[in-house]
N, CA and C atoms as a LAMMPS dump frame, in Angstrom:
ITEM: TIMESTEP
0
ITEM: NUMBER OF ATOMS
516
ITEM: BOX BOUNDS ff ff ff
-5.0000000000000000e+02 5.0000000000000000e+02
-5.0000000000000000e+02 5.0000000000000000e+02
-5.0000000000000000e+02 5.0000000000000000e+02
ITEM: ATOMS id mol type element x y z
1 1 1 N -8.258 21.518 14.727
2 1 2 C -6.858 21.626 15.089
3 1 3 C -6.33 20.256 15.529
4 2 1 N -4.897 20.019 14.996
5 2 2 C -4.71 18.341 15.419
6 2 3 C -3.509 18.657 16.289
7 3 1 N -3.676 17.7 17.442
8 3 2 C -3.088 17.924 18.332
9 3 3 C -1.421 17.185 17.765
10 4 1 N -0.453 17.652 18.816
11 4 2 C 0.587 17.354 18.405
12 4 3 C 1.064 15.852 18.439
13 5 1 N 0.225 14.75 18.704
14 5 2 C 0.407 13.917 19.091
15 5 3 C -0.13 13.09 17.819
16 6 1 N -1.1 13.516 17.333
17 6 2 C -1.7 13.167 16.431
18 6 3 C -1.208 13.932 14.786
19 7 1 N -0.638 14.853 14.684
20 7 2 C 0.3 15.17 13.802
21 7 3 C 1.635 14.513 13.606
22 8 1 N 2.846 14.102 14.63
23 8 2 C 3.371 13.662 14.92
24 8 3 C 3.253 12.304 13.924
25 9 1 N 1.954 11.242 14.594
26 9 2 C 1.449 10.307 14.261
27 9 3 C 0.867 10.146 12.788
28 10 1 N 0.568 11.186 12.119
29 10 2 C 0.23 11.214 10.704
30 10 3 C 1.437 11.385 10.145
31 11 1 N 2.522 12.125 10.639
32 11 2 C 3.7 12.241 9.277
33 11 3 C 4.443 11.475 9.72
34 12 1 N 4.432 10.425 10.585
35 12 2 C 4.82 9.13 10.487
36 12 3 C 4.275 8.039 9.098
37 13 1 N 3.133 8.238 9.154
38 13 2 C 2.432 7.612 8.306
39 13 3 C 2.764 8.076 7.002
40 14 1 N 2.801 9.779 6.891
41 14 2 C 3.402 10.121 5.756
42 14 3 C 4.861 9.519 5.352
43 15 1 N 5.137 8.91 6.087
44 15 2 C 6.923 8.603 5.463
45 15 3 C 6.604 7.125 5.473
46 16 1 N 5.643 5.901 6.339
47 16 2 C 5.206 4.819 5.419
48 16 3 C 4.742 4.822 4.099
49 17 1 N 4.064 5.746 3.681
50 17 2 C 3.252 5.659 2.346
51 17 3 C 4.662 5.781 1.383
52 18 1 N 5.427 7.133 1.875
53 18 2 C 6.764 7.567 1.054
54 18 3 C 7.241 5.838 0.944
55 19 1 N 7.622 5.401 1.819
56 19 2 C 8.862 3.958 2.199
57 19 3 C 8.188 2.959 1.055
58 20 1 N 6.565 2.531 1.589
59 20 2 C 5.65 1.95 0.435
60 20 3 C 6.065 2.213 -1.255
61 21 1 N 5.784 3.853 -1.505
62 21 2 C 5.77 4.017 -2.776
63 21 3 C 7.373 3.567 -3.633
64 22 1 N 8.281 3.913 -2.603
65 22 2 C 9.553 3.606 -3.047
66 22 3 C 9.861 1.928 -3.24
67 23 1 N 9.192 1.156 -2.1
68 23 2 C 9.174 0.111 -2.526
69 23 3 C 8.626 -1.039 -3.463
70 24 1 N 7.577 -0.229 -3.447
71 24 2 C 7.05 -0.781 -5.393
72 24 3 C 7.296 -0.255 -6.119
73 25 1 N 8.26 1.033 -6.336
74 25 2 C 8.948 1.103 -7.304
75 25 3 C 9.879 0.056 -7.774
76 26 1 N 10.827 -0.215 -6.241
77 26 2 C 11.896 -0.581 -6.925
78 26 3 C 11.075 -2.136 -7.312
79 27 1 N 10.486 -2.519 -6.621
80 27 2 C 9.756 -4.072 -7.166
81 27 3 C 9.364 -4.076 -9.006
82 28 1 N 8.623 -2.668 -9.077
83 28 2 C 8.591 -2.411 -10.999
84 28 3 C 9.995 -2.727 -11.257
85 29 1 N 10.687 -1.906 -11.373
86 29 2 C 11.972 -1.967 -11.688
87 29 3 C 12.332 -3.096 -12.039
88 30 1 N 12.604 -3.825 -11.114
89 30 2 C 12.62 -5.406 -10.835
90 30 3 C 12.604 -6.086 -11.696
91 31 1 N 11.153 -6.018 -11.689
92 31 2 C 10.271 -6.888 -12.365
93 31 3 C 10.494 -6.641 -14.066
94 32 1 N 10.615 -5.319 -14.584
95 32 2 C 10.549 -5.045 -15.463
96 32 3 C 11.928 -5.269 -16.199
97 33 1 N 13.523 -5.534 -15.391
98 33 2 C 14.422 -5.655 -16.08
99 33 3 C 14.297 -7.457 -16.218
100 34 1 N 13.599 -7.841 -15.716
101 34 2 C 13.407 -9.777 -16.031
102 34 3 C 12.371 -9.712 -16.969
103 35 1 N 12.255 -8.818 -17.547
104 35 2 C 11.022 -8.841 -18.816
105 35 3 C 9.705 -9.294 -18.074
106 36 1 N 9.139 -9.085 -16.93
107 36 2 C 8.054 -9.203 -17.103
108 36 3 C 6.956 -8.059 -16.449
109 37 1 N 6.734 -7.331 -17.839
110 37 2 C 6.137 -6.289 -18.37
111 37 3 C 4.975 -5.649 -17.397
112 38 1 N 3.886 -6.588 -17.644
113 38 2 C 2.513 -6.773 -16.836
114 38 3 C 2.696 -6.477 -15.733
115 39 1 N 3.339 -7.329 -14.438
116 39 2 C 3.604 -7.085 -13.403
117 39 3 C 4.945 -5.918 -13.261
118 40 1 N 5.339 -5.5 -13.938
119 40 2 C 6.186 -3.983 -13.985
120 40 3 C 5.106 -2.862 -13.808
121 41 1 N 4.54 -3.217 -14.519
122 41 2 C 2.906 -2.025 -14.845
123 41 3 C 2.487 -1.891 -13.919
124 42 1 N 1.861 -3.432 -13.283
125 42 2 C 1.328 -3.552 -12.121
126 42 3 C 1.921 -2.216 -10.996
127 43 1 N 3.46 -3.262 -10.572
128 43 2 C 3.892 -2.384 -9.701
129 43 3 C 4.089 -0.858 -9.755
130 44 1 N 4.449 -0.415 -10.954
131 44 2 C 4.392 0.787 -11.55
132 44 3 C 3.426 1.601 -10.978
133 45 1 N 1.629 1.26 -11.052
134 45 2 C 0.645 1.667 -10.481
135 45 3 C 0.581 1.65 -9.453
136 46 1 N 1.129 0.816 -8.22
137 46 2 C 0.833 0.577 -6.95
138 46 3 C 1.511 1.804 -6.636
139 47 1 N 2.946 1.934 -7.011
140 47 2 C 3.556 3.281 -6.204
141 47 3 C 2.73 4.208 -6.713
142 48 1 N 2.173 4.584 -7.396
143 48 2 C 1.821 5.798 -7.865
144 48 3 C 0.622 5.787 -6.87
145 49 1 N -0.187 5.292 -6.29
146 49 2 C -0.582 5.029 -5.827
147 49 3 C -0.731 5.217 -4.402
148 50 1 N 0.463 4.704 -3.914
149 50 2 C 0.721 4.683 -2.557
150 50 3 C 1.508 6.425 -2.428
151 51 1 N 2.132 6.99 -3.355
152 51 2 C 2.57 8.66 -3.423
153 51 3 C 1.232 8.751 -3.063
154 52 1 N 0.178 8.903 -4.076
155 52 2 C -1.615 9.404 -3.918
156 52 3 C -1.952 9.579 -2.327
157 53 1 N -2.06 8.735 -1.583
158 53 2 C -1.793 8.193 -0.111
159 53 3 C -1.332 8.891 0.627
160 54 1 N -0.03 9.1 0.384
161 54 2 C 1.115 10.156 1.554
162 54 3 C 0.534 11.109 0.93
163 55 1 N 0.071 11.875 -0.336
164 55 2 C -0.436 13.176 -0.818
165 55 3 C -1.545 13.734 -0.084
166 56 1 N -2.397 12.711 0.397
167 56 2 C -3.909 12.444 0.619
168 56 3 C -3.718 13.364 2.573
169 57 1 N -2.616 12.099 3.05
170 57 2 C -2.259 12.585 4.493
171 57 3 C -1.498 14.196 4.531
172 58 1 N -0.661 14.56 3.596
173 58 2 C 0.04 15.858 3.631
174 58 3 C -1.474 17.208 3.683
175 59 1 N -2.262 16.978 2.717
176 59 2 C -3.348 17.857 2.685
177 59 3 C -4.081 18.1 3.759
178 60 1 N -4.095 16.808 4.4
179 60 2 C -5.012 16.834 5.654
180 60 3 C -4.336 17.394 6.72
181 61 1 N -3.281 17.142 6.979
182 61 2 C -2.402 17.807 7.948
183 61 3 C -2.488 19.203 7.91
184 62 1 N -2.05 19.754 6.937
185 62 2 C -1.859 20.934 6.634
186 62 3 C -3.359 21.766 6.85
187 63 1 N -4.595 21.002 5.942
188 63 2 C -5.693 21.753 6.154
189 63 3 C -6.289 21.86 7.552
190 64 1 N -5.715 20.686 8.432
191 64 2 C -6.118 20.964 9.872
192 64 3 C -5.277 21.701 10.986
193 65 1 N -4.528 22.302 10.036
194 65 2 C -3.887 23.574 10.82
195 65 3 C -1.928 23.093 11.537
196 66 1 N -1.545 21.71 11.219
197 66 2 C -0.645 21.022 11.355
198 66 3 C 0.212 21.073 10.243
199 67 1 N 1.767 21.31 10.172
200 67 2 C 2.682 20.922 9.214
201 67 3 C 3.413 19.841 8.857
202 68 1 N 2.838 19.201 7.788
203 68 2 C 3.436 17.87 7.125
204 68 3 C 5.267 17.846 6.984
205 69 1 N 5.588 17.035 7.04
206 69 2 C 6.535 16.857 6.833
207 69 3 C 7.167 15.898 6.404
208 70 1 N 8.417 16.272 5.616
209 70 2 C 9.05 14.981 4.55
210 70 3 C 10.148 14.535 5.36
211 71 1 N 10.175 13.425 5.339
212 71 2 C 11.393 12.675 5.826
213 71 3 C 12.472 11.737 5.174
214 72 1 N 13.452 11.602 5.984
215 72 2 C 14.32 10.923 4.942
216 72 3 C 13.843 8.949 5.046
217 73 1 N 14.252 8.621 4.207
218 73 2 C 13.015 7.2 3.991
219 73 3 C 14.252 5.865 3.678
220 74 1 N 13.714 5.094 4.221
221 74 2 C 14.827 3.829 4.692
222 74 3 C 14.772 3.356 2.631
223 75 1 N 16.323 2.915 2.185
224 75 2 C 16.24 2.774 0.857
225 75 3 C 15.663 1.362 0.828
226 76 1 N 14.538 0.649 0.172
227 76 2 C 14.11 -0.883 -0.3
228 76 3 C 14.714 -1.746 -0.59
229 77 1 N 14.112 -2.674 -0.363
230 77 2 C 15.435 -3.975 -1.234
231 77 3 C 14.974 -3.65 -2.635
232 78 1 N 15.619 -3.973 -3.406
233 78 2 C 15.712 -3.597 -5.101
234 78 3 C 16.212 -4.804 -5.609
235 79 1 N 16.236 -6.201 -5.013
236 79 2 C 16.275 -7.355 -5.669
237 79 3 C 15.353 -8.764 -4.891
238 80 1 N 14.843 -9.731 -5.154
239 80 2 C 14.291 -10.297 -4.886
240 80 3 C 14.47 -12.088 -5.422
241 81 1 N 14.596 -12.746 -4.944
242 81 2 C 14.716 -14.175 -5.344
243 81 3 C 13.834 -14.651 -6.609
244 82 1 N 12.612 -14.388 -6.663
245 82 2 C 11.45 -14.261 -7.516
246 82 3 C 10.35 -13.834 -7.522
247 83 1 N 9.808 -13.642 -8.653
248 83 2 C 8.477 -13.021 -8.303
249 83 3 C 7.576 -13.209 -7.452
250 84 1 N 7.491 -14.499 -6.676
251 84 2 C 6.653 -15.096 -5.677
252 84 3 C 6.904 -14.275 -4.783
253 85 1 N 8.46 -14.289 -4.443
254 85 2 C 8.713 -13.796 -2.799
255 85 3 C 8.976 -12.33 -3.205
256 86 1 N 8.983 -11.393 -4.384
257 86 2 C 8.294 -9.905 -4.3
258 86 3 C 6.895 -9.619 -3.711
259 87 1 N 6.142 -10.415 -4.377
260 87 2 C 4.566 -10.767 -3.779
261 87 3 C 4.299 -11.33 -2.507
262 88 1 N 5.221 -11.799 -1.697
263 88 2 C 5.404 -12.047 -0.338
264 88 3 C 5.186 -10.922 0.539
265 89 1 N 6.772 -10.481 -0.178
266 89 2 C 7.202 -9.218 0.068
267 89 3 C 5.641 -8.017 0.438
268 90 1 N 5.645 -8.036 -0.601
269 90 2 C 3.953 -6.888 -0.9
270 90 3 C 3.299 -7.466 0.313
271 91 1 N 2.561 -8.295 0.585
272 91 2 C 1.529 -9.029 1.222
273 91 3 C 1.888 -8.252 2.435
274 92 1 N 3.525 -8.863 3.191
275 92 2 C 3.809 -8.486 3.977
276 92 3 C 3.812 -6.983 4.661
277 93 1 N 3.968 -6.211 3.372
278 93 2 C 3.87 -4.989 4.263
279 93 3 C 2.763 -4.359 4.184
280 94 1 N 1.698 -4.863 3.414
281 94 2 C 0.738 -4.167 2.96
282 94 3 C -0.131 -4.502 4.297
283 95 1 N 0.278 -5.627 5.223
284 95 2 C -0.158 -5.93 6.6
285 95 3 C 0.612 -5.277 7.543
286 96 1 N 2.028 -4.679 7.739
287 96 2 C 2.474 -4.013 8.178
288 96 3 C 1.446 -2.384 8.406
289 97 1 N 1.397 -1.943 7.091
290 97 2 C 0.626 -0.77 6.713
291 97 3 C -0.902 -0.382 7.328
292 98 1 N -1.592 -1.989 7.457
293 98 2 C -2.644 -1.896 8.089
294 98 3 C -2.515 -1.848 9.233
295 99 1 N -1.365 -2.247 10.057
296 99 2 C -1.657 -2.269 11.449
297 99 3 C -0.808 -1.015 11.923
298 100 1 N -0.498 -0.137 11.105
299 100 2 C -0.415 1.163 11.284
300 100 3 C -1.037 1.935 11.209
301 101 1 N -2.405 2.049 10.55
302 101 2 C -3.387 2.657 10.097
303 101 3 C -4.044 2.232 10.939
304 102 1 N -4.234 1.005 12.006
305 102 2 C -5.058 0.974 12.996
306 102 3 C -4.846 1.475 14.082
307 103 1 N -3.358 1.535 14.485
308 103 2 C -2.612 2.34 15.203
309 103 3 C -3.166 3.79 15.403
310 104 1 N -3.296 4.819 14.134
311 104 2 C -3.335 5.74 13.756
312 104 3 C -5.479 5.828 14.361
313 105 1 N -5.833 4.835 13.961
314 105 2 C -7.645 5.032 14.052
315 105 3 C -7.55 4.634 16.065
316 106 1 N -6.338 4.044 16.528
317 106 2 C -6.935 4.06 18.075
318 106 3 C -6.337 5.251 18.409
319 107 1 N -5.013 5.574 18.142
320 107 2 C -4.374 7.371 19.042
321 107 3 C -5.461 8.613 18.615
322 108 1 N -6.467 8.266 17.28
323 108 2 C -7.429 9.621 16.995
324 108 3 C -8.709 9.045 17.974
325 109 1 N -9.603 7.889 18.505
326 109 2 C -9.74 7.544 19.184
327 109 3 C -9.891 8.006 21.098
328 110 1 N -8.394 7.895 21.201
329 110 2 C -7.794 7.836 22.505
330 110 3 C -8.463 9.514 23.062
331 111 1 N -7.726 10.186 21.643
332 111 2 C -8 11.687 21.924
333 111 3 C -9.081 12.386 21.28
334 112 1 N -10.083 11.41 21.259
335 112 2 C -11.5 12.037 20.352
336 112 3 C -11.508 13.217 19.13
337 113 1 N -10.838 12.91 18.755
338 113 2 C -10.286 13.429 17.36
339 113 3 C -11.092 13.149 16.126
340 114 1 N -12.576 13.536 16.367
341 114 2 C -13.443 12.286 15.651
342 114 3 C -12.903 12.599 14.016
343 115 1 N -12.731 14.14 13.931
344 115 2 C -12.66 14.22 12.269
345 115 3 C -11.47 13.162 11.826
346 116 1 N -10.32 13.115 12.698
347 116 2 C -9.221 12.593 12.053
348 116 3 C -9.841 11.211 11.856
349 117 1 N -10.292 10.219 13.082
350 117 2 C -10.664 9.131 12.822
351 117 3 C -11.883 9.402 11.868
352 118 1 N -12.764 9.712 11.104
353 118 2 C -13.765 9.853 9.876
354 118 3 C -12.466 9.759 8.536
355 119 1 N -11.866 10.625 9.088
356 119 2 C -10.812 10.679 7.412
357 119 3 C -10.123 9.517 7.466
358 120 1 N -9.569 9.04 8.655
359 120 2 C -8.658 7.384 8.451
360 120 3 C -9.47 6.251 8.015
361 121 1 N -11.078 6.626 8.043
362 121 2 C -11.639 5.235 7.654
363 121 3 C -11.591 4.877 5.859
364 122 1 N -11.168 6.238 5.215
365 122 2 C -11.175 5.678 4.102
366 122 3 C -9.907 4.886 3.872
367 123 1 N -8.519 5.153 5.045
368 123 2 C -7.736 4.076 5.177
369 123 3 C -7.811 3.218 5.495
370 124 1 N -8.59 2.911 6.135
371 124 2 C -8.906 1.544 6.811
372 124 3 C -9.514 0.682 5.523
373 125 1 N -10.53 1.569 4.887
374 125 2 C -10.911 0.669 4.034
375 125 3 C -10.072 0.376 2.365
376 126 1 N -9.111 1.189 2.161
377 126 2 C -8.021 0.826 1.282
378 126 3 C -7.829 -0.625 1.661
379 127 1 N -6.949 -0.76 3.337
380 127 2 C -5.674 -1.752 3.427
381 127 3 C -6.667 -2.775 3.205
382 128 1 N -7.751 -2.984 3.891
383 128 2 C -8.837 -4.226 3.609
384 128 3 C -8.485 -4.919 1.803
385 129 1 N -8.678 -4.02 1.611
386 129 2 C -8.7 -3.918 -0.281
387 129 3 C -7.365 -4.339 -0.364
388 130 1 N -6.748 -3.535 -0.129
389 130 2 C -4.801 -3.989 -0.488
390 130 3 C -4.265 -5.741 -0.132
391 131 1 N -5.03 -5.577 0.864
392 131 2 C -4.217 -7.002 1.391
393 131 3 C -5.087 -8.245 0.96
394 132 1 N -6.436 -8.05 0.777
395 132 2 C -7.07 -8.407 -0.464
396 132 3 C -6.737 -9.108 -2.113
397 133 1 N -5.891 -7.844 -2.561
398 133 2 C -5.445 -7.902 -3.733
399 133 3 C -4.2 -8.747 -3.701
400 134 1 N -3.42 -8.821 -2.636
401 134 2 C -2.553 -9.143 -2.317
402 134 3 C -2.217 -10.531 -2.053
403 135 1 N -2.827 -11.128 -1.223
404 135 2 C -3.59 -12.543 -1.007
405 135 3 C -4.158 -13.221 -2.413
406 136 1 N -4.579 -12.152 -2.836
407 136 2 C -5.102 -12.896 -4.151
408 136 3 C -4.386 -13.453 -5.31
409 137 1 N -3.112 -12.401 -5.632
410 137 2 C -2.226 -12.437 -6.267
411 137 3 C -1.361 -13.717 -5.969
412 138 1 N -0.642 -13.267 -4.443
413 138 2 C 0.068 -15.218 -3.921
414 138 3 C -0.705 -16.428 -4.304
415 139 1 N -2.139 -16.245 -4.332
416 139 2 C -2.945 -17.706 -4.425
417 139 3 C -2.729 -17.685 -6.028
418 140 1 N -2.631 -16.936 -7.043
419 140 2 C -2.397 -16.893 -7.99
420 140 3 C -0.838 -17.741 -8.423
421 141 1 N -0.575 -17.144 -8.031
422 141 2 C 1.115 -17.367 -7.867
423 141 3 C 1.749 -18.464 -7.633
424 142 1 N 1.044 -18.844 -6.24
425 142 2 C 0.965 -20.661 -5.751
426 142 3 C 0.262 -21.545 -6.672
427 143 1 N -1.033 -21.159 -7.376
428 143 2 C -0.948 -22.347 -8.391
429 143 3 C 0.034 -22.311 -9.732
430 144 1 N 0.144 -21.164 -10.011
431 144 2 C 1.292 -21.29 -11.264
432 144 3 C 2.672 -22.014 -10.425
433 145 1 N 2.991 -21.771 -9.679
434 145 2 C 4.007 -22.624 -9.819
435 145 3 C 5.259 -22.398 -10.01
436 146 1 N 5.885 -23.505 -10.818
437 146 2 C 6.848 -22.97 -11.933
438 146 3 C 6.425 -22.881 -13.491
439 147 1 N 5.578 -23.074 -13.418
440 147 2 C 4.952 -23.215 -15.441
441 147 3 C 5.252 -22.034 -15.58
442 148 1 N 5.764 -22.191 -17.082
443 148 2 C 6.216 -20.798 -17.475
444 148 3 C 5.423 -20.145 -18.425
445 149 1 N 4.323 -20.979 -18.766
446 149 2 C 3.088 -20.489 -19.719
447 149 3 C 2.208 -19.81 -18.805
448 150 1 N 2.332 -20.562 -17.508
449 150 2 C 1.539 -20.18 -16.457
450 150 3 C 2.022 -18.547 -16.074
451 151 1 N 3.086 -18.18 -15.655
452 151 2 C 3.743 -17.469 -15.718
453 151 3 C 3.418 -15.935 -16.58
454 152 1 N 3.945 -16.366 -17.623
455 152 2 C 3.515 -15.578 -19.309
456 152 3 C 2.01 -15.12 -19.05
457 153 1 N 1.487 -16.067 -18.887
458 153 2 C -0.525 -15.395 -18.506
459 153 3 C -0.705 -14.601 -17.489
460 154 1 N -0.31 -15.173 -16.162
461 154 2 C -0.382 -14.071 -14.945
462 154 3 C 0.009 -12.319 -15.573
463 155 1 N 1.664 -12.792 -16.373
464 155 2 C 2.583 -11.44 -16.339
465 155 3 C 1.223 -10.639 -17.66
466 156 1 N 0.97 -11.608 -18.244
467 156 2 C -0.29 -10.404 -19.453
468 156 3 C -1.638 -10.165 -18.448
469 157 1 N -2.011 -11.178 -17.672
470 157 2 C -3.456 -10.38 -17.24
471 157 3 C -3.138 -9.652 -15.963
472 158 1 N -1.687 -9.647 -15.266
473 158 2 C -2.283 -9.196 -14.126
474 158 3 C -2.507 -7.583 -13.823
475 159 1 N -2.382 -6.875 -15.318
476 159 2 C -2.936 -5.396 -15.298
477 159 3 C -4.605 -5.61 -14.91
478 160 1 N -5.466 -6.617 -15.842
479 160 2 C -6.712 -6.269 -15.38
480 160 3 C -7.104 -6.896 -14.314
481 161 1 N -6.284 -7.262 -13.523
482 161 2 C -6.782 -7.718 -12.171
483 161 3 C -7.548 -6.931 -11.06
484 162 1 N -8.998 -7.09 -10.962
485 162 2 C -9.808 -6.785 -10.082
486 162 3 C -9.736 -7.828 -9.058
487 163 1 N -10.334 -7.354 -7.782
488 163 2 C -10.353 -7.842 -6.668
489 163 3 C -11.84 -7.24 -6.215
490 164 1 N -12.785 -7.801 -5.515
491 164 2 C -13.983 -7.458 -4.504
492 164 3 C -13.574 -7.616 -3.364
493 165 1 N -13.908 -6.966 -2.161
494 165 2 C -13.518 -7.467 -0.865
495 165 3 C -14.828 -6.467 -0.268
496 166 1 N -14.949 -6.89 0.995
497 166 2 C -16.039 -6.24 2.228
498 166 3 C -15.861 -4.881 1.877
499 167 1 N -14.68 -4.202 1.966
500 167 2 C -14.913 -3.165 2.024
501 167 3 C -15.662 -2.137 0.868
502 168 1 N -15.974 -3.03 0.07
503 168 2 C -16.381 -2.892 -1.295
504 168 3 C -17.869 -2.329 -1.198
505 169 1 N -18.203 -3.44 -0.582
506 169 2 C -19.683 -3.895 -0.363
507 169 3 C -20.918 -2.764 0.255
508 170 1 N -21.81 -2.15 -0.685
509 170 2 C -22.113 -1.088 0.31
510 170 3 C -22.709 -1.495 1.408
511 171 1 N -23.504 -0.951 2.565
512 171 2 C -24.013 -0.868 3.592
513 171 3 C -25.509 -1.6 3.58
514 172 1 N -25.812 -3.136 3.949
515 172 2 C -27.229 -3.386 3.882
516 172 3 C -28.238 -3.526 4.08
């Protein structure tokens, strides 16, 4: 049973993931009316993604005897200077996101809530990954530059862009 404090505190989170998914939408969008395709895709996947997420928290709520709830969700910026500072953008909240999710692992914590904190660690170990991917992408980004060949390559490979990070790594 999750206490009300800690329900409360998850469909908060449920309406970050919502705010998230909406905001890499509109970043696809974006991206995709300046023709560049790859990183449309990209973003395309991330929201779908980050919905997966708020889906992930609604189940849990509900299966622990708590009612999820939808909220109304602040609208995104839907334009951006360039692709760099969309990818800023990302970085930025995808660190926002983590230090909500840590938020979320000290209030289950506080109130020995061990199941909830067991289920947040597979959040914990997403944002590791996210901000990861994220970082990786800007360092990408910062050496292209302005080259526009440079550019053209990122926008074709950055569908198969893998990332490794710790959280990856099994246990040794």
């Amino acid at each position: 049973m999750l206490s009300k404090s800690i329900e409360a505190a998850l469909n908060q989170q449920i309406r970050i993931e919502a705010e998230s998914s909406q905001s890499y939408l509109a970043m696809a969008i974006w991206a995709e009316v300046k023709g560049l395709e790859g990183i449309s895709n990209f973003m395309y996947s991330q929201s779908d993604e980050e919905r997966e997420h708020m889906l992930k928290l609604v189940k849990f709520i509900n299966e622990r005897g708590g009612h999820a709830h939808v909220s109304e969700l602040k609208a995104p910026s839907v334009t951006f200077s360039s692709y760099k500072a969309m990818f800023e953008k990302l970085l930025e909240h995808e660190i926002f996101v983590s230090e909500s999710i840590n938020e979320l692992v000290h209030i289950s914590l506080q109130e020995k809530d061990y199941a909830t904190h067991n289920f947040l660690q597979w959040y914990v170990s997403e944002q590791i990954e996210e901000e990861a991917m994220a970082r990786t992408i800007l360092d990408k980004v910062k050496m292209i530059g302005d080259d526009k060949g440079g550019l053209y390559l990122f926008d074709r490979d950055i569908q198969q862009l893998t990332v490794s990070s710790a959280a990856d790594t099994p246990n040794a």
